[in-house]
N, C-alpha and C positions, 0 to 999 in steps of 0.2 A: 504494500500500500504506500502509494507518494504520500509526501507530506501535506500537500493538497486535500487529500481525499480522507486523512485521519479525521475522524469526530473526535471532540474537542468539547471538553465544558466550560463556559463561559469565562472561568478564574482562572483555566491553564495558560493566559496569557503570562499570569505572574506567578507561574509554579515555580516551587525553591525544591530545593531536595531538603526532607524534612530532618533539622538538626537531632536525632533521635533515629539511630539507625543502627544495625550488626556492624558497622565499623566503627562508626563514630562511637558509642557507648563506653568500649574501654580503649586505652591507648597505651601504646608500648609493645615492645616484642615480646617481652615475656607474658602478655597478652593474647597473643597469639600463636604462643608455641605452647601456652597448657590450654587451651583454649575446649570448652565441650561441644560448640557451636557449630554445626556443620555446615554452615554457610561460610563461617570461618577455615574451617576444613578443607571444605572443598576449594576454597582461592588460592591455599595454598600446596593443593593437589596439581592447581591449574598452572603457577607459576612455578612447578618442579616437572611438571610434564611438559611445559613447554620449553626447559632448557635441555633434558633428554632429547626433547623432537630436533630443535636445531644442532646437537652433536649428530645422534642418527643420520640429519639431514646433511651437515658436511660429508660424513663418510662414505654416504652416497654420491656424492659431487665427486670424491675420490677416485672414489668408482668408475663412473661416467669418463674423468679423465682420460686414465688407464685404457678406457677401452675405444678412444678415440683415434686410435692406432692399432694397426695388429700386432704389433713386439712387446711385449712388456717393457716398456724404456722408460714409465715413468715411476715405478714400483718395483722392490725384488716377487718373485713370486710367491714368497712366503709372507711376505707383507702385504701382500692384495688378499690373500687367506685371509689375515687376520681383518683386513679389512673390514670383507664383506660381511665377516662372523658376527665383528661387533655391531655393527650397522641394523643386520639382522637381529641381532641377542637384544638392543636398543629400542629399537622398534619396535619389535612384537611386548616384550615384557617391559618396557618402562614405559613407553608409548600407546601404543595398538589397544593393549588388555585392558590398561584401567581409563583410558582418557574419558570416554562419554561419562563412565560406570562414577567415576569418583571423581569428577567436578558437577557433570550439569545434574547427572543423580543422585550428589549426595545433596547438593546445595536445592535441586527442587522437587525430590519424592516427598520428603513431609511436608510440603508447603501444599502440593498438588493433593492430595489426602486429608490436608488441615489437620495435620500434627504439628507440634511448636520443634520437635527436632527427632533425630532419630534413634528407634530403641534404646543402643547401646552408645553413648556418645562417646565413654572414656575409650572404648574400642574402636572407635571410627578413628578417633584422633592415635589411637595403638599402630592404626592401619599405615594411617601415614608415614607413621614413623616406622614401622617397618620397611615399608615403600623406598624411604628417603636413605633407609641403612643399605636395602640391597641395591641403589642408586648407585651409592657411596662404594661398597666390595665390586660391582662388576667396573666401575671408572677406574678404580684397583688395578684390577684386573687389565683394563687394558692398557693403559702408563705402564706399568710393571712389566711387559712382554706381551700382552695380547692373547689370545685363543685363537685359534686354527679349525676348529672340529666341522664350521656351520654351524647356524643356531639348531640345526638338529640333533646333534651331539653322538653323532651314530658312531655305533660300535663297529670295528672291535679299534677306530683311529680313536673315540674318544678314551678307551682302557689300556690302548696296547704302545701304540706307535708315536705318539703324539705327545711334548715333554712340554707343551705353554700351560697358560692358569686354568688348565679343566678345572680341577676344582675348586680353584677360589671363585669361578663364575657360577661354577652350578650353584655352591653356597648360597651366592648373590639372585639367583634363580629361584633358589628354595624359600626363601625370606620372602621374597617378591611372592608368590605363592601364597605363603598366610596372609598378607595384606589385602589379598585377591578371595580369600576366603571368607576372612571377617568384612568385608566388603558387601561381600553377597548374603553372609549370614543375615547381618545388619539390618541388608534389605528384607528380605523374606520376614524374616520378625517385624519387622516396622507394617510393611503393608498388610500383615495379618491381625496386628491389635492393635495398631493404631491410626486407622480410620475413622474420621470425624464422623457424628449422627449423619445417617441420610448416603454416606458414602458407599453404596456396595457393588461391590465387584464391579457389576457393570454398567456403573457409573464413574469408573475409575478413568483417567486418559491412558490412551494404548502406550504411553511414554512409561508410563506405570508399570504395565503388561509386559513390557519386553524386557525390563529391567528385572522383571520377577523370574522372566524363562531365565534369562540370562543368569541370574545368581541362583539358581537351579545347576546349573554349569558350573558357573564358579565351586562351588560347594561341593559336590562329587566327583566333578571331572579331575580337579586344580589337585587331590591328594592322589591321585596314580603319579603326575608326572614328578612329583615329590617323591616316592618310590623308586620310580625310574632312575632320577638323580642318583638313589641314595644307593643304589643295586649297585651302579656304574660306580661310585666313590670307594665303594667297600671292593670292587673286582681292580679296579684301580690301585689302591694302598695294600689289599691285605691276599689279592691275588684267586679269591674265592671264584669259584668258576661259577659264576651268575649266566653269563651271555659265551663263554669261551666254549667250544665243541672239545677244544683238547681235555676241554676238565671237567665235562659234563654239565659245560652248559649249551643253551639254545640259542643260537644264533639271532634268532629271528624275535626272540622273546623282548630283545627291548623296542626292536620298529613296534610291536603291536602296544607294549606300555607305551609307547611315547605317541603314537599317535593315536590312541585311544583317548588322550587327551588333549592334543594338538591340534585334530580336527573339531571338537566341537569348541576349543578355544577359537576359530574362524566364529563361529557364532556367539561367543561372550562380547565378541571385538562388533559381533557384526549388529546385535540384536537390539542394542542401546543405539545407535544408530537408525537403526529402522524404526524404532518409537519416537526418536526427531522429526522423520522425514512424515510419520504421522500428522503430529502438533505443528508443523510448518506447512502444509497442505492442507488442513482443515483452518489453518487463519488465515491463508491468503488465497483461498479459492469463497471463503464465507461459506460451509459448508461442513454438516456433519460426514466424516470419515460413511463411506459406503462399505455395507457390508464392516460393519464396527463389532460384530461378535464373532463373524468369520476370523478377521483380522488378527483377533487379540487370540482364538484359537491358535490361530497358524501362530503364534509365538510359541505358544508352550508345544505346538508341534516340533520346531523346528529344533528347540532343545531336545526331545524325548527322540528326534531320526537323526538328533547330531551324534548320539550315542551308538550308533548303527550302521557306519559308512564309513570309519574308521581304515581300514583295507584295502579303500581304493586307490593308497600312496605307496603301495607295497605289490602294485599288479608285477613289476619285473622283479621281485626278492624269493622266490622261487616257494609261494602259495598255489596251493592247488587249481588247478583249472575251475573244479567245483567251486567254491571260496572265490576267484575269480568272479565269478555270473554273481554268486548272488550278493556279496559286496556290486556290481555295477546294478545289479536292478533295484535296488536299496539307494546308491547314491541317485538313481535317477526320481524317486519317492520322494527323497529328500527336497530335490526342488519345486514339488508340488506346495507345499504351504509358503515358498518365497515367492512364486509365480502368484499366490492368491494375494499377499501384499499389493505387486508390480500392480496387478490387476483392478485393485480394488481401490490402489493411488488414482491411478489415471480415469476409473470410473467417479471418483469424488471430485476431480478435476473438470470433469464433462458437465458443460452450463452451469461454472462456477464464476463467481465474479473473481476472476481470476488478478491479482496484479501482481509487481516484480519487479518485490523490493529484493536485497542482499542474501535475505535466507533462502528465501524462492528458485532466486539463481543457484545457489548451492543446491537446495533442492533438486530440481530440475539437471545439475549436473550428476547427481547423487542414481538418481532413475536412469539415465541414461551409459551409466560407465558402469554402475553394477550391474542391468541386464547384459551386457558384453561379458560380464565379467563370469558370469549365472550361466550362458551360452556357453562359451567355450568350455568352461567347465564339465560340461556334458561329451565332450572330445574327450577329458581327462580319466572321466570315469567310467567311458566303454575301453576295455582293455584292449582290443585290436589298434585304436586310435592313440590311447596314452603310453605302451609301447615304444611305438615312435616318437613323440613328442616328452616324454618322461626325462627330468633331465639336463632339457631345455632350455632356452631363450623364454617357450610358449608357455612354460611355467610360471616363469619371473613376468611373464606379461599377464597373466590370467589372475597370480596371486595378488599383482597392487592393480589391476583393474576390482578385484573386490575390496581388499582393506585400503587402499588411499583414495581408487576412486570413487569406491562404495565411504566406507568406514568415513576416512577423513574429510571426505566433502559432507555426511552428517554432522559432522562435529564442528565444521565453521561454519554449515548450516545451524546448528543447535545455539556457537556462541553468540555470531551474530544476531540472533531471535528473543536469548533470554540477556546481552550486556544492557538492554536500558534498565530490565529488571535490579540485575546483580547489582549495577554500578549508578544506576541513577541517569546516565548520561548515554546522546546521542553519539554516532558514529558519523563520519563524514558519507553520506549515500550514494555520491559517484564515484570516489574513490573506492569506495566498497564495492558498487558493481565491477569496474574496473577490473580489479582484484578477483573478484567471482571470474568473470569470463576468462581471464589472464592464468588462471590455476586451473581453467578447462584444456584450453590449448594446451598450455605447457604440458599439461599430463598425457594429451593422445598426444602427441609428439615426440615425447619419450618412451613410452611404452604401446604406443600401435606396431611401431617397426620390428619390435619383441616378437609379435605374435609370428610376423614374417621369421624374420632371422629362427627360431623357434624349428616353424615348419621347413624350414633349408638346413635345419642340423647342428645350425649352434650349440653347443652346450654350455649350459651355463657354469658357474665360479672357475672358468678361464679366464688368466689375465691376457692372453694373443688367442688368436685365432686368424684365418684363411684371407687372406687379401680380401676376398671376392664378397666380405661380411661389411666392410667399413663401411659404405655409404650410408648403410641402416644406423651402423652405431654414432655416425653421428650425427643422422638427426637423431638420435638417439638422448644424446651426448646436450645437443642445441634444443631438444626439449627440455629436458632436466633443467638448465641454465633458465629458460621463460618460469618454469614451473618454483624455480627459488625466488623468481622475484614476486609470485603470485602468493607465494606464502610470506616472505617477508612484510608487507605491506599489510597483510591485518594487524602483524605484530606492532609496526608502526602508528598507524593509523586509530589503532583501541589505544595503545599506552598516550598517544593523544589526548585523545576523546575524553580520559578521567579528570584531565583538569580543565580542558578547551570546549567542550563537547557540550551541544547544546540538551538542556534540563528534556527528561525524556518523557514526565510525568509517569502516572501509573500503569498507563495499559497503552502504548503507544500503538501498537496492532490493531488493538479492540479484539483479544481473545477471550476466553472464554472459563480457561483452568482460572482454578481459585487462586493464583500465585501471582493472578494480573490483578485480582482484585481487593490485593493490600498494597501498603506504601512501596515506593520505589527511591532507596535501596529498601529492603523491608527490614522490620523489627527482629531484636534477637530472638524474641520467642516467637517469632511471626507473623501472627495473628494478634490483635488486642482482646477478643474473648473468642472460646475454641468455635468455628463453623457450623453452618448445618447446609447440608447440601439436598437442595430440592428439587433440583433439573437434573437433562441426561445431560454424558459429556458433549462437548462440543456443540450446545444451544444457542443459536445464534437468535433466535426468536428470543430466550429469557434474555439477555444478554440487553438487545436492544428495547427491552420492557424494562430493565433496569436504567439504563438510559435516558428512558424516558422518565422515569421517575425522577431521577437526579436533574434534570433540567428545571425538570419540572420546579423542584426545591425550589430552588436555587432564584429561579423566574420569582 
C-alpha cells in the first residue's frame, strides 16, 4: 500500500512514538543482556544473525571469486574446502535455522495470541545465549584453521582423514542445537496455554501455524543430528567403530542420522517463512488467506512428510533399488501440501486489491524462486534424474533457489512488514523497492547459470574446472556481486530509518493481527489489559468497523 492510499486517523498527522515502550523503559546493556523480554530477545537474535549473515555472505563472495577462473589461482585448494565449509556451516546453523524462528517469532507469537510474552522467558533469553556461544566456538573454529568436511560432515573424511577443527565445530553445532530446541519448545508451550479468550486455533494467523509445525521439527528432528555429532566425536577421539566397516561399523548409518534431520531442517528454515509470505499476502491483496484451514493443515503436513523423505540424498550411496522408489514417491507426496500453499497464495491474490509496497515485492519474489526451487526439486528426487545431477552445480542451484530465494526473501519480506511495528519508524519506500527488485536479479543471475552448469556436469566444491564452464561462472560470479548490493542496502537503509525515519504510527498496513492493534514500538508487557479476540483471522470487514468507530470518536 503507497503512502497515499494508507487510512489514517485524523491525529496521525502528529503521531510521536509513544515515550513508554520495550526499549525505552529500561536503559543500559546490562538491561539487555538479563533481559526476560522477548521482544528484547528477539532484537538481539536479529542483530547476531545479521552479523553471521554478512561473514556467510563474504565467504560466498570468496567463493564466486575463485571460480571466476578455471585454475585455482586465487585460493590453495584446501583453502577453498575450508571455505565453502564454513560458508555452509554459517548459513545453514547461524543463519538459515533460526533467522524467521527467533526474531520475527519470538518478538510476535505472543503478541499475535495476546500473551504479554512467552512461556518460558528465562529460556528464551538461555537460547540466545546458547546461540551466541556456538557463534563464538565455530568463529573459533575457523580463525584457528578452519574445517574441510562440508557442512555435511560425512564420514569416514569427517572421522578418518581429515586433521582441521571437526570437533570444535561440531561442538559449536551441538550448542546451536539446544538453542534450536528450546526455541521451538518455547513455542509449542506458548501457543498451547497461552492464548488470549476468544483465540482458538482457528482463529490463530497461519504465521502462528507454521511456526508450531516448525518447532515440531525443531524439537524431534534437532536431537538425532546431536547424536550424529556425538557418534562421529566418540569414533573420532576414542576410535569406537560407530560408522567404520573395518570395526563393525555401518557405513551408511550416519548419511541416514544426518539426514534424517537435515532434511526436515529444509522445513524448520522453510516453514516460518511460509507463514510471512501468509501475513504479507493477506495485507496487501485486502483479503482473507483462501483456503485458511487447508493452509495451516499443509503446515503441520509438511513437518509430519518432512520426517519421511529423508533418503532421497542418498539415491547414489548404494541403498537398495526398493528404498530407492519408495523414498522418490514419498519425496514427491511431500510436495503436495507446499503446492496447496503456492496455490492457495495466488488464489487469495485473485481480485484482490492488490498493491506493492516493499514486502509485496519480497513476496512476490518469494513465490516465484521457491516454485523453481519446488520444481526442480522433483528432478532430484526421481533417482534416474538425480543420479546425474547429484553432486552438482544443479544442487547448489536448486538448494538456494529454496532457502535464499524461498527462505531469505521471506524474511526481508517479514522485516520489512513488521520494522514500523518493532521500531516505530518508517523505511525509505523507493529505496526499498529498489533493493527488492535489485536482490531479485542478482539472485537468478547467480544461481540460474547453476542449474545449467549443473546439467553439463559441473560438480560442485571444485575450486577449477573445464575451460568450456567459465562463461556461466561468471555470470555466475556478476550475479553474486548485484545480489550483495541488494542485501547490503536494507542493512543501510533500516539502520537509517531508527533515527531519520518517518513516525510509522500503529498499523501503517491496516492489518488485521492483534500486534497492529497496540502501540508502535509496543509495550513490555504488550498489551495494557490481556485481549479478547472476536473475529476470524485476517477480517478485513471487523477491521474496517473498527475504523469506523475510531473516526467516528474522535469526529
Amino acid at each position: 500500500m503507497s503512502s497515499s492510499t494508507i487510512v489514517s486517523l485524523p491525529d496521525q498527522s502528529i503521531a510521536r512514538i509513544p515515550k513508554m515502550n520495550f526499549i525505552s523503559k529500561e536503559k543500559g546493556l546490562l538491561s539487555w543482556l538479563l533481559t526476560g523480554d522477548h521482544k528484547r530477545i528477539a532484537i538481539l537474535y536479529l542483530v547476531s544473525i545479521t552479523f553471521f549473515f554478512f561473514i556467510g555472505g563474504a565467504l560466498a563472495g570468496l567463493i564466486r571469486l575463485e571460480l571466476l577462473t578455471p585454475q585455482s589461482d586465487l585460493m590453495a585448494t584446501d583453502t577453498y574446502n575450508k571455505v565453502f565449509t564454513m560458508h555452509g556451516i554459517i548459513m545453514i546453523f547461524l543463519f538459515l535455522v533460526p533467522s524467521v524462528p527467533a526474531t520475527l517469532g519470538n518478538f510476535f507469537i505472543p503478541m499475535m495470541i495476546g500473551a504479554k510474552d512467552l512461556a518460558l522467558p528465562k529460556i528464551n533469553l538461555l537460547s540466545w545465549y546458547l546461540y551466541l556461544t556456538a557463534g563464538c566456538i565455530i568463529l573459533y573454529a575457523m580463525i584457528t584453521g578452519g574445517v574441510d568436511t562440508g557442512w555435511t560432515f560425512t564420514t569416514p573424511l569427517s572421522t578418518h582423514y581429515l586433521n582441521t577443527n571437526v570437533l570444535t565445530t561440531g561442538i559449536g553445532i551441538f550448542i546451536a542445537g539446544f538453542s534450536s530446541i528450546f526455541t521451538g519448545l518455547n513455542f509449542i508451550v506458548t501457543i498451547h496455554k497461552m492464548r488470549c479468550p476468544g483465540m482458538t486455533w482457528f482463529r490463530m494467523p497461519l504465521f502462528v501455524w507454521s511456526h508450531y509445525a516448525a518447532s515440531i521439527l525443531m524439537v524431534l528432528g534437532t536431537p538425532v543430528l546431536a547424536i550424529a555429532l556425538v557418534l562421529v566425536a566418540l569414533e573420532r577421539v576414542f576410535g569406537i567403530g560407530v560408522f567404520d566397516p573395518t570395526k563393525g561399523g555401518d557405513p551408511l548409518l550416519f548419511q541416514h542420522l544426518f539426514w534424517f534431520y537435515s532434511h526436515p531442517a529444509v522445513y524448520i528454515m522453510i516453514l516460518p517463512g511460509m507463514g510471512v509470505i501468509s501475513e504479507t499476502i493477506s495485507t496487501f491483496s485486502r483479503k482473507r488467506v483462501f483456503g485458511y484451514t487447508a493452509v495451516a493443515f499443509s503446515s503441520v503436513a509438511i513437518a509430519v512428510f518432512g520426517f519421511f523423505v529423508w533418503a532421497h540424498h542418498m539415491f547414489i550411496m548404494g541403498i537398495s533399488n526398493y528404498s530407492m522408489l519408495v523414498f522418490s514417491l514419498l519425496t514427491m507426496l511431500v510436495a503436495v501440501p507446499s503446492a496447496i500453499k503456492i496455490f492457495n497464495w495466488a488464489f487469495t491474490l485473485y481480485k484482490g486489491s492488490i498493491t506493492f509496497e516493499t514486502p509485496m515485492l519480497y513476496t512476490f519474489g518469494f513465490m516465484g524462486l521457491f516454485t523453481i526451487g519446488g520444481l526442480t526439486g522433483v528432478f532430484l528426487g526421481t533417482s534416474g534424474t538425480d543420479i546425474h545431477l547429484t553432486e552438482t552445480y544443479f544442487i547448489v542451484a536448486h538448494f538456494h533457489f529454496v532457502m535464499v530465494g524461498g527462505m531469505l526473501m521471506a524474511f526481508l519480506a517479514g522485516i520489512h512488514f513488521w520494522w514500523p511495528k518493532m521500531t516505530g519508524r518508517m523505511y525509505p519506500e523507493k529505496i526499498s523497492q529498489l533493493a527488492a527488485i535489485v536482490t531479485f536479479i542478482g539472485f537468478n543471475f547467480t544461481f540460474f547459470p547453476q542449474f545449467i552448469l549443473g546439467t553439463l556436469g559441473m560438480p560442485r566444491r571444485y575450486a577449477s574446472y573445464p575451460p568450456e564452464f567459465q562463461v556461466l561462472n561468471v555470470f555466475s560470479t556478476a550475479g553474486a556481486t548485484i545480489l550483495g548490493v541488494g542485501y547490503l542496502l536494507p542493512l543501510l537503509y533500516l539502520t537509517w530509518s531508527l533515527r531519520y525515519g518517518e513516525i510509522a504510527g500503529d498499523n501503517p498496513w491496516q492489518a488485521t493481527g492483534l500486534e497492529w492493534q497496540v502501540q508502535s514500538p509496543p509495550l513490555t508487557e504488550n498489551f495494557p489489559s490481556i485481549p479478547i479476540m472476536d473475529h476470524e483471522a485476517y477480517d478485513y470487514e471487523w477491521l474496517d468497523t473498527q475504523r469506523e468507530k475510531e473516526v467516528a470518536s474522535v469526529g
